[in-house]
C-alpha positions as CSV (number, residue, x, y, z in Angstrom):
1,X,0.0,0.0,0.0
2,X,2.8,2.5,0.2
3,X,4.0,1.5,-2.5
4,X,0.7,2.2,-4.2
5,X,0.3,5.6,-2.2
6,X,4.2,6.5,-3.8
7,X,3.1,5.6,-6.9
8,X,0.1,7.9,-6.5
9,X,1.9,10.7,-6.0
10,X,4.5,10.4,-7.7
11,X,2.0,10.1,-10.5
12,X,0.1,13.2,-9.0
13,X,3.7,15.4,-9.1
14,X,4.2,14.5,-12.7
15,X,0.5,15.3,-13.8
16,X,1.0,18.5,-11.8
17,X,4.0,19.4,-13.7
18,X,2.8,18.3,-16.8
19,X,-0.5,20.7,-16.1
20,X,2.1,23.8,-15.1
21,X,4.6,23.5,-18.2
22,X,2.7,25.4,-20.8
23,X,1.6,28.4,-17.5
24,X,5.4,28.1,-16.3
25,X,6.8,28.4,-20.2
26,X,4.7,31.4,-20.8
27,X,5.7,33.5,-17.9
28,X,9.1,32.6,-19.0
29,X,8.7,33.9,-22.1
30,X,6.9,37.1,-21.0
31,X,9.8,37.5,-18.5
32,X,12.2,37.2,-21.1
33,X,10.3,39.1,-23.7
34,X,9.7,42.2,-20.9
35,X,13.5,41.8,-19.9
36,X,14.5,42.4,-23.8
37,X,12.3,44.9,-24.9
38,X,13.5,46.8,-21.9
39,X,17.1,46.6,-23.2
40,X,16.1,47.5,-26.4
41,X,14.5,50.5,-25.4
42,X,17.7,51.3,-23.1
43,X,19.7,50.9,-26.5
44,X,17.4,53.0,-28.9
45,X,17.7,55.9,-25.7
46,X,21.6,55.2,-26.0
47,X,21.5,56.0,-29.7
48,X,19.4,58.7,-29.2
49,X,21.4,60.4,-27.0
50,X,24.5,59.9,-28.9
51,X,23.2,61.0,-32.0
52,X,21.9,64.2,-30.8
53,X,25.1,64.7,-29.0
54,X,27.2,64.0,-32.3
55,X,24.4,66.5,-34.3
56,X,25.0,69.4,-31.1
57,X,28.8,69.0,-31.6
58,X,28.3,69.7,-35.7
59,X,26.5,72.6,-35.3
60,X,28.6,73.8,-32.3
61,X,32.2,73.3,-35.1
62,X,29.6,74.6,-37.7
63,X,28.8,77.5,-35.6
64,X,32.7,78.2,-35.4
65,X,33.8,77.8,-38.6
66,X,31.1,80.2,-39.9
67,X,32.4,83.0,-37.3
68,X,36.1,82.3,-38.1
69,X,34.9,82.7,-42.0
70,X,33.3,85.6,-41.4
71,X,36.2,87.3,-39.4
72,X,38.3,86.4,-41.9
73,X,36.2,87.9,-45.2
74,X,35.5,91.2,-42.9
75,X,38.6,91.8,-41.7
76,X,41.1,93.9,-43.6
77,X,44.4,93.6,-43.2
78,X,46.8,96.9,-42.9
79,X,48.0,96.8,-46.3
80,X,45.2,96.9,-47.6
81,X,43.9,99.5,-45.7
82,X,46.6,102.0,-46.6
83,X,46.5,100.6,-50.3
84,X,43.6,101.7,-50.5
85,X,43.7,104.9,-47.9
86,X,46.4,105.9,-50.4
87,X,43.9,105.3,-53.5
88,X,41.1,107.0,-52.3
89,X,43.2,109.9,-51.2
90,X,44.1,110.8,-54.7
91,X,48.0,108.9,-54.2
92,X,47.5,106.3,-56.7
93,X,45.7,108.9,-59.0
94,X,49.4,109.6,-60.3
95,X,50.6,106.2,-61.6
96,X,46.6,105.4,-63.0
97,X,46.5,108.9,-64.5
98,X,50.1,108.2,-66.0
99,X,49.0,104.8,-67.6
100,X,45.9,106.4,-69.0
101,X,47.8,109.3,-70.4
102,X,50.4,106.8,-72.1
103,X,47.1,104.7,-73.4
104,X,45.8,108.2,-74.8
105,X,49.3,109.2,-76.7
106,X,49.7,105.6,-78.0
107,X,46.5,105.7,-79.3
108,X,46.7,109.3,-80.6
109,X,50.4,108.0,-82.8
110,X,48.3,104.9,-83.6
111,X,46.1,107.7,-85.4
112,X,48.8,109.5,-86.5
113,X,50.5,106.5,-88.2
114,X,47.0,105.9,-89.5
115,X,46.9,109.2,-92.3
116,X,47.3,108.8,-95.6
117,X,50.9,110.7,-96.4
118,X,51.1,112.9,-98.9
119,X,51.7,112.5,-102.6
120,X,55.0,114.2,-103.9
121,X,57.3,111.3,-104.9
122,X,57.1,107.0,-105.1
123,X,60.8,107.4,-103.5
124,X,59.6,109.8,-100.6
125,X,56.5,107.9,-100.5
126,X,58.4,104.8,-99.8
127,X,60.4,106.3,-97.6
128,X,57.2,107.8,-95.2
129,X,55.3,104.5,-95.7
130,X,58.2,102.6,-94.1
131,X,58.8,105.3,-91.5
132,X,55.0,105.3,-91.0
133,X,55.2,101.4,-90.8
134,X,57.6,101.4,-88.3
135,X,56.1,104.4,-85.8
136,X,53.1,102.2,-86.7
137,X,54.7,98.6,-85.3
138,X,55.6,101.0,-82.2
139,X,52.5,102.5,-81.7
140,X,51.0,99.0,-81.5
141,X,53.7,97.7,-79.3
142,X,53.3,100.6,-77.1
143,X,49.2,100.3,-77.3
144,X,49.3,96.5,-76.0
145,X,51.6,97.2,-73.1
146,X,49.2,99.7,-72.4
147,X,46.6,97.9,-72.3
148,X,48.3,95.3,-70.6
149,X,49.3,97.5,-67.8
150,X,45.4,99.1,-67.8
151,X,44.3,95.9,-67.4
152,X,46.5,94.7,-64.7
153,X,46.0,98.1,-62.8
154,X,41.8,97.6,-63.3
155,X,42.4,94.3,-61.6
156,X,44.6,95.3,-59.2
157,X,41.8,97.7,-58.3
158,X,38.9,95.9,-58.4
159,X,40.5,93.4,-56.1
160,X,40.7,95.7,-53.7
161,X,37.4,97.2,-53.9
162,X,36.0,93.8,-53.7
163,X,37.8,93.4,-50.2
164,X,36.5,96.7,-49.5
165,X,32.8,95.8,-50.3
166,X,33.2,92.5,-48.8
């Protein structure tokens, strides 16, 4: 009889545990489940954070970069200043009105070598059309450096008034 009474409960026990499993399996798994999704949501808040601290830094080193261009396209340095001191005081009038008198008497030979010489002999007319030839060859020479110095003085200038204007 107690063996029978063992058997019984030993029976019972197994029939209990059998009848708990599936109750015992799902509390498991919504243990595990809560315990993961609660580390997953500690992760996503850890990415969060680091990815608004990395976007804060950019703007901060964006922020600075900005101001450092900005000091650097306002700011004028002293030669510059007196450059251009010395240019709106009339002090580089001299060498610009020089080049643009030079342009003007190149291009007033240029004219010059430009008439029609007179008539009064093929050897004398020979004679002034080489002469004329040659002023002529000079007059160009002396017309492109002049234009080539006007052009580097223009640039030269508007380089500094585009510092000025910023």
């Amino acid at each position: 009889m107690a063996t029978e009474q063992t058997l019984d409960t030993v029976n019972n026990s197994n029939l209990m545990t059998i009848a708990d499993t599936p109750s015992w399996t799902n509390a498991q798994k919504s243990q595990n489940d809560t315990s993961h999704a609660s580390r997953l949501d500690k992760l996503s808040e850890m990415q969060l954070q680091n990815a608004l601290a990395a976007q804060q830094r950019n703007n901060m080193l964006a922020e600075i970069n900005m101001g450092k261009t900005i000091a650097n396209i306002s700011a004028t340095d002293p030669v510059e200043a007196a450059s251009t001191a010395k240019l709106f005081r009339g002090e580089g009038d001299s060498s610009i009105g020089s080049i643009l008198a030079q342009l003007a008497s190149g291009q007033i030979g240029a004219k010059t070598a430009m008439t029609v010489p007179p008539e009064t002999g093929t050897t004398q007319l020979f004679a002034q059309l080489n002469s004329l030839t040659e002023q002529n060859n000079q007059n160009t020479n002396i017309v492109a450096n002049m234009n080539q110095a006007t052009l580097s003085a223009m640039t030269a200038i508007a380089e500094v008034l585009a510092k000025i204007g910023g």
